[in-house]
N, C-alpha and C positions, 0 to 999 in steps of 0.2 A: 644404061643400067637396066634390065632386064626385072628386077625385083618391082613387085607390085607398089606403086606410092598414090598415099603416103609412109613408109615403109615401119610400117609396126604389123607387127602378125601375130594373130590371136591364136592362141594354141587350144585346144577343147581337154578337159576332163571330165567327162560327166561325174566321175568320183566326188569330186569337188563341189558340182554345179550348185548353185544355190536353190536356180529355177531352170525347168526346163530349155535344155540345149538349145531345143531351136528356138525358143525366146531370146536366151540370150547372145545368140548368132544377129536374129534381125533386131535387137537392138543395138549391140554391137555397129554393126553393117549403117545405121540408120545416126550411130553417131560419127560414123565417119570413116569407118574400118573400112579397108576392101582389100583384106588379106586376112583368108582362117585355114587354120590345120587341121583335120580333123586326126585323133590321134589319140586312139580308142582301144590300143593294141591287144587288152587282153580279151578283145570280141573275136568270133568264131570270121572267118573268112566272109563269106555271105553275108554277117551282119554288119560288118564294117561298111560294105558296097552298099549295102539299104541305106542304112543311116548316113555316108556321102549321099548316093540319091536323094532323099530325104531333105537333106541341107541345098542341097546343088539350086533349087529353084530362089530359094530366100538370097545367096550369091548371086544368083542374076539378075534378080531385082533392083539390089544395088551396083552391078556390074564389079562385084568382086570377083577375087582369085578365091576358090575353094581347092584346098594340098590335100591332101591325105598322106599323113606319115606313116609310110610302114611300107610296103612292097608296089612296085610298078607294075607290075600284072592287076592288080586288087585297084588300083588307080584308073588304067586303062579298062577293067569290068564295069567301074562304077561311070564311067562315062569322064573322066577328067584324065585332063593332059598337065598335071601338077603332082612332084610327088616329092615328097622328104623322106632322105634313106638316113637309117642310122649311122653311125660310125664306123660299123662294121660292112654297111651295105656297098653292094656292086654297082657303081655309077656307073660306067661305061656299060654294062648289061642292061642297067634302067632305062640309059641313053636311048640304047638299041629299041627296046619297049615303048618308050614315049614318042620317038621321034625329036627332029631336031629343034622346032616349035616350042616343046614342055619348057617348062618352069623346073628344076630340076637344082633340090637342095643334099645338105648333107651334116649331120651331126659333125663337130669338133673339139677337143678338149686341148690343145697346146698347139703353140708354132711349128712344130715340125708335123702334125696331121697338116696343118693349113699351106704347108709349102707344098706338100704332096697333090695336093688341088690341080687336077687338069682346068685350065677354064674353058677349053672348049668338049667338057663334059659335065660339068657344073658349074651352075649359075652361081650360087653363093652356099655359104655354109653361117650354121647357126654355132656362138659358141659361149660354154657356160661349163657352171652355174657362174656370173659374171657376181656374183654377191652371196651370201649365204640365203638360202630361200626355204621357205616352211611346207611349200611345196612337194621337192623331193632332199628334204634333210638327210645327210648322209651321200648325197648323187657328192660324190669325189668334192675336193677341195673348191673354193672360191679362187675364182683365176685373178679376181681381182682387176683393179683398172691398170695399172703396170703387164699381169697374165692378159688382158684382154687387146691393151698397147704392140707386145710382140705377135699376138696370134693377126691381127691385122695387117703389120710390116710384112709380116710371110705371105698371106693369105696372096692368089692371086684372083681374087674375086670377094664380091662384097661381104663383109662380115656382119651377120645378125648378132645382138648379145642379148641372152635369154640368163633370167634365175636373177630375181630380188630386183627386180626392174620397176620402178617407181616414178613415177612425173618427179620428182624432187635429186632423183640422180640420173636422169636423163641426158641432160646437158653435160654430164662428165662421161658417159658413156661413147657422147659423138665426139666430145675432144678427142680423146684416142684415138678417134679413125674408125669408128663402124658404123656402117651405112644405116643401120635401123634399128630396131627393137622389138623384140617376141616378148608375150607377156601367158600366164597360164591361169595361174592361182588365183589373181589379185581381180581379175574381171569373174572367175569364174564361180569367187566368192562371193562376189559382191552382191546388195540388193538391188544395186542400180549398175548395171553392167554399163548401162549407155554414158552415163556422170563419168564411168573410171574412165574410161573412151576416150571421153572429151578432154579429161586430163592429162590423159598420157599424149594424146596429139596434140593438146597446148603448149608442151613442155616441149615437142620434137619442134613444132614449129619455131618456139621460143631460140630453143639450144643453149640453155641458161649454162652457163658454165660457172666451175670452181678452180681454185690453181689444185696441179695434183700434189702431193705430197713427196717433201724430198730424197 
């Protein structure tokens, strides 16, 4: 498996942030993350590449993966070989961009996006909203843990599940069958970014589980 573990990945909103991004990156990082997104999309080209630069050093202090969601060109300016394409975005073009090396993800909303999945053009795919989240209220329906079930039967690579992602449903999110968990809001609020951390990676190492629902 190719994806960074231990497989939770931190998605950035400065929108959101409570404290400054890069505090809450090396705390983050510091309680144990070594997987973040940078994912800033409505910044100017140029600024997105500073601000990865910017981050990139605090990532290799703790020997993380630093992504940057949004375009493969703007990835490989900033100095990284990781990148996360939208739903929409051209994998086998980013392929081409990054080389065969990257880390190389992809937005997904249902099982038939996820069957479409080359695996030898993408690593994995993140897919959501897996819960209703306050995040991006209104981002399309909750796939829910059954929506979340089939998108991983299809999927032919490992499934991230992102949106209302909590240590307390963790454990029903890996029953299903997905490799990891993205988180955005809930660290990004937080006053203690490193506590949520610790919790969300308690609960993946745990794998507490529930029965699912008939």
């Amino acid at each position: 498996m190719r994806i960074p573990q231990p497989p939770l990945l931190l998605v950035t909103d400065r929108a959101q942030a409570r404290l400054p991004l890069g505090e809450i990156v090396a705390r983050a990082c510091a309680a144990g993350c070594r997987w973040v997104s940078l994912r800033e999309k409505d910044l100017p080209a140029e600024e997105q590449i500073a601000l990865a630069q910017a981050l990139m050093p605090i990532a290799q202090r703790y020997d993380a993966r630093l992504t940057l969601h949004g375009d493969a060109a703007h990835a490989r300016a900033a100095g990284l070989d990781n990148v996360h394409l939208a739903a929409t975005g051209d994998a086998a073009a980013a392929r081409v961009t990054l080389g065969a090396q990257a880390i190389l993800g992809i937005s997904i909303h249902s099982a038939a996006e996820a069957g479409a999945l080359h695996p030898a053009v993408v690593d994995y795919a993140i897919a959501g909203p897996a819960y209703l989240t306050a995040s991006k209220p209104g981002y399309g329906p909750a796939l829910g843990l059954h929506g979340l079930a089939r998108i991983c039967r299809a999927a032919p690579v490992p499934v991230i599940a992102i949106g209302g992602i909590e240590p307390e449903n963790v454990g029903d999110v890996i029953k299903v069958g997905v490799a990891g968990i993205a988180v955005m809001g809930s660290v990004m609020r937080s006053a203690e970014p490193d506590k949520t951390i610790k919790d969300l990676l308690a609960a993946l190492a745990c794998r507490r589980v529930k029965p699912l629902p008939a």
